[in-house]
N, C-alpha and C positions, 0 to 999 in steps of 0.2 A: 634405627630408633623405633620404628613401628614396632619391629619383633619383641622389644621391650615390654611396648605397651600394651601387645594384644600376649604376652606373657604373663604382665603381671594382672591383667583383667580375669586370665580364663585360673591364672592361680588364686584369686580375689574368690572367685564365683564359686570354685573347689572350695575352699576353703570354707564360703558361709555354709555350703550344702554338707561338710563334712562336721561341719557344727550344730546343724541344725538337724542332720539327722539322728545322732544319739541323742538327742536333747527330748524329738519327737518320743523315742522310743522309752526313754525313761517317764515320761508323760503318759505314754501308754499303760505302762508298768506300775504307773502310781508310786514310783520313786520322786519323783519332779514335781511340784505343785505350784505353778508358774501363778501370778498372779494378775488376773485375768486385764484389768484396767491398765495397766502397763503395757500389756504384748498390745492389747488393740490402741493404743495409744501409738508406742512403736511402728505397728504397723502403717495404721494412716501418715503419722508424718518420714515414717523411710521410704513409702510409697508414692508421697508425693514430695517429697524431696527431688526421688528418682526424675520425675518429669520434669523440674526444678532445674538439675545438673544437668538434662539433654536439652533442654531451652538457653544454658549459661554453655552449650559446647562441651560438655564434658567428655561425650564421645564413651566408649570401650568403659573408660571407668567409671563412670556412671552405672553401668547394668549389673555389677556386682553388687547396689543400692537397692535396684528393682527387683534382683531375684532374693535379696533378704528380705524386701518391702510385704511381698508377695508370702513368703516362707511364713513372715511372723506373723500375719495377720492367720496365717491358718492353724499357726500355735495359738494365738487367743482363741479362735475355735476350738481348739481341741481343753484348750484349759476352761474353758467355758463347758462344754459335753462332760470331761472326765471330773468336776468339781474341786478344780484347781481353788485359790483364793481368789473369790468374788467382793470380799468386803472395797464398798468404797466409801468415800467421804466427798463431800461438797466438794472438797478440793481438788478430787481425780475428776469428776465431773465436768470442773473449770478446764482441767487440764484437756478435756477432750471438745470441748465446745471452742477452746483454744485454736488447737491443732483443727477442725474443721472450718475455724474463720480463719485463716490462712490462704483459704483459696477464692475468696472476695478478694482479699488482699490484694493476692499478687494479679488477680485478671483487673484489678483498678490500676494499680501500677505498672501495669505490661514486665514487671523487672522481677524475676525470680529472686534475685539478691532476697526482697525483704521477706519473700515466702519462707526462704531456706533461714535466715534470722531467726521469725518467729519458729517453723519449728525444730529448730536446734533446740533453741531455748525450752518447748513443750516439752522434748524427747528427754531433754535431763531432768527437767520436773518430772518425766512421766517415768523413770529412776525413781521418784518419791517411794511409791507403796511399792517398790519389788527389794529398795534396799532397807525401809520399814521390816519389814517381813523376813530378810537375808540377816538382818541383825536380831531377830528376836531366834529364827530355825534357820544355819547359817549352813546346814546341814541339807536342807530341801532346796537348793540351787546349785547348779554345776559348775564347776571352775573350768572348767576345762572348755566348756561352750565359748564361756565371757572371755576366755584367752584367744578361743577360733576367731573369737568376733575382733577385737585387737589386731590381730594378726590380717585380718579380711579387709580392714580399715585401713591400716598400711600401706595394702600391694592396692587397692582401690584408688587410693590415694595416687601414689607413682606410675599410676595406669592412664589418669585424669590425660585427657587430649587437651585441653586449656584449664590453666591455674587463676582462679582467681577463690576471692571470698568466697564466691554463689557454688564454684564446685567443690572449696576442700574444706570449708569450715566445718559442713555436717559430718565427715566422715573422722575429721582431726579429734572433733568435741568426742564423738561418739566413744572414741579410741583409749582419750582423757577420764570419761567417765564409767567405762569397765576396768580400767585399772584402777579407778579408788575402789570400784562396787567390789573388787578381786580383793583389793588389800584390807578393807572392812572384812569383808567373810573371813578371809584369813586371819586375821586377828581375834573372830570371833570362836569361829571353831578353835582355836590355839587357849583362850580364855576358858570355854566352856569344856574343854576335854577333860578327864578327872587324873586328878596330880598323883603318879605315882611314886614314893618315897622308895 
């Protein structure tokens, strides 16, 4: 049963890096224009998530969290450098001041559970201004990434050394919430292509 799970951990881990690198390089390319408040959003709460799921036992599948944790925060970088979209609103704001008090939180409660809670909850608000943005230019975000990531969530998932709330919630929600952000673009770019008779 181990060979399972350190299977589907290290196809977890391929998989985010196999996502996350074309995604870099279209970013580089000024194809991609990531939306700057999201990815560092993302970033901190899949980061500390990650600490989150290795405090709840998560074991093996927890590190496919950390090395996404890790990746996205360095995409906010680079969409921050390359002048990805930087607009925010009061609201991405909250959303980040959010995801940072999470970690009083959870060191008052000793119990990750409620850290991994609040930032589930931030991480799909912080979905706000990238699926904002994906529904106006549905054309400047990758489908193909947001399926890696799906796909990454998955084997993360069946990789988990103990199942509970605190280890699968964040990676199920996450899973949940690229497959509408997938089926919105899709619908968008299907809407917006011009009709030929």
């Amino acid at each position: 049963m181990d060979w399972i799970k350190w299977s589907m951990g290290g196809a977890a881990m391929v998989l985010a890096i196999a996502g996350f690198v074309p995604y870099i390089v279209q970013i580089l390319n000024g194809r991609v224009k990531p939306h700057v408040f999201s990815w560092l959003i993302w970033g901190l709460t899949t980061t500390i998530v990650f600490f989150a799921q290795l405090q709840a036992d998560g074991g093996i599948g927890a590190w496919p969290i950390g090395v996404s944790g890790f990746i996205t925060l360095y995409v906010a970088f680079l969409a921050y450098l390359k002048r990805g979209d930087a607009s925010s609103t009061a609201l991405d704001w909250w959303f980040l001041a959010a995801a940072l008090a999470s970690l009083p939180l959870w060191y008052l409660t000793q119990d990750p559970l409620w850290a991994v809670i609040i930032l589930t909850v931030v991480d799909v608000l912080g979905f706000g201004p990238t699926a904002r943005k994906a529904y106006h230019h549905p054309f400047e975000e990758s489908r193909a990434f947001f399926l890696l990531i799906i796909l990454r969530n998955a084997c993360a998932i069946i990789a988990l050394e103990a199942y509970s709330l605190a280890t699968v919630l964040f990676p199920f929600v996450m899973a949940l919430a690229c497959v509408l952000l997938l089926a919105m673009m899709q619908y968008r770019r299907i809407t917006l292509m011009p009709k030929t008779v």
